[in-house]
N, C-alpha and C positions, 0 to 999 in steps of 0.2 A: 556303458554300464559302469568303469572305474574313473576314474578321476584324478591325476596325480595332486598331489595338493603342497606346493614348494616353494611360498610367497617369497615374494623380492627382498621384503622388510627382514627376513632374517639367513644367516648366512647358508648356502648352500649346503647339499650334506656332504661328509667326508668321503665317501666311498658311491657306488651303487644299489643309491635305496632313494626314495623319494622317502619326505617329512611328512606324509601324508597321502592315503587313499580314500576318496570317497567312492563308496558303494554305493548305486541305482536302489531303491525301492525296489521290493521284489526280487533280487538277487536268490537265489539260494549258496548257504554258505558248508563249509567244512572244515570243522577244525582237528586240527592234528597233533596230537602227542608229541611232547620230546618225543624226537630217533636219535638212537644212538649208531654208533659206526660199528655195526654189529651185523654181516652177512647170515641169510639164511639156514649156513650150515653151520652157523654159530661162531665162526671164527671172525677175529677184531686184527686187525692188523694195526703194525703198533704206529706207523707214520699217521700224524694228525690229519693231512689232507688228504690221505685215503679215509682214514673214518670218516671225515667230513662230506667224501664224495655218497660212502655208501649213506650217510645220515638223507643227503640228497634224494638216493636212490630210494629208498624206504621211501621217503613223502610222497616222492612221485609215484611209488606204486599204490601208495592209498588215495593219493589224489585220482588215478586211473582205476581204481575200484568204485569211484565216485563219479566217472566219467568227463575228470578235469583234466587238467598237466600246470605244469608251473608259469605259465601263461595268465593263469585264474589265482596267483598268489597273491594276498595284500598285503599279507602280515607277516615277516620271521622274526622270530628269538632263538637265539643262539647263544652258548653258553661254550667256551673253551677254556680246559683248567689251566692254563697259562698263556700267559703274556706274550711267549713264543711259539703259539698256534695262532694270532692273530692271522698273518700273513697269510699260510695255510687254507685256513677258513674263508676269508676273503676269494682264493683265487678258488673254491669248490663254488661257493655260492656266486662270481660273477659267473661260472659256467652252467649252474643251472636256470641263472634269470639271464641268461643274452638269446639275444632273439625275440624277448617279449617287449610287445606294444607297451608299456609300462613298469615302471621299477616298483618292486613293494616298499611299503612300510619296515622298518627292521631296527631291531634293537641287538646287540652283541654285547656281552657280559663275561667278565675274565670273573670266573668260581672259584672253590677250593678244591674242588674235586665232585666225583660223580658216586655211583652206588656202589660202583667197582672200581679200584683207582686204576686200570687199563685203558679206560673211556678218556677219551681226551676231549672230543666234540658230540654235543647235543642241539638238537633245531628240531627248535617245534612253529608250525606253520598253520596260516587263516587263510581259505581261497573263496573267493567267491565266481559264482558262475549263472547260467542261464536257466531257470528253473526247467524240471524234465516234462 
């Protein structure tokens, strides 16, 4: 049903994302809001790759309301308000795509800042999956 899509013609990608997912016809899809690194009980812890983890956590619980998991991801964006949560970020999101039969799509964006300046990481996610 997905497709990586990571032609020879141009250079490989930087990290773990493939340059491209194609989606089956017939997919049913979900998309997911920025999450922010903001737990349940409303607390934000101030390390970037804990917020990043819980930014994780959050999708995977909507994609599991949905009856996916990060397996069925095609699409992330991600936004970190500096330079030095790259790293960070990186190593939440190789932990939430290893293990899956394919790498998503993904784009990461250094911002200015977020609606609260506390937020250091946001990801928002595209999954596709097997219609119910």
């Amino acid at each position: 049903m997905l497709t990586a899509l990571t032609p020879p013609a141009i250079r490989p990608p930087f990290a773990r994302y493939a340059h491209g997912v194609e989606v089956a016809a017939g997919a049913r899809l979900v998309f997911v809001s920025g999450q922010l690194g903001i737990a349940a009980d409303g607390t934000i812890p101030d390390d970037a790759e804990a917020q990043a983890d819980l930014c994780f956590a959050n999708v995977a619980a909507i994609l599991a309301e949905a009856g996916m998991g990060a397996a069925d991801v095609v699409r992330l964006n991600a936004y970190v308000s500096d330079r030095a949560h790259l790293a960070a970020y990186m190593r939440a999101r190789d932990r939430f795509t290893a293990g899956g039969e394919h790498l998503p799509a993904s784009t990461l964006m250094i911002v200015s800042g977020f609606a609260r300046p506390e937020f250091k990481v946001e990801v928002e996610a595209v999954a596709a999956g097997a219609p119910r």
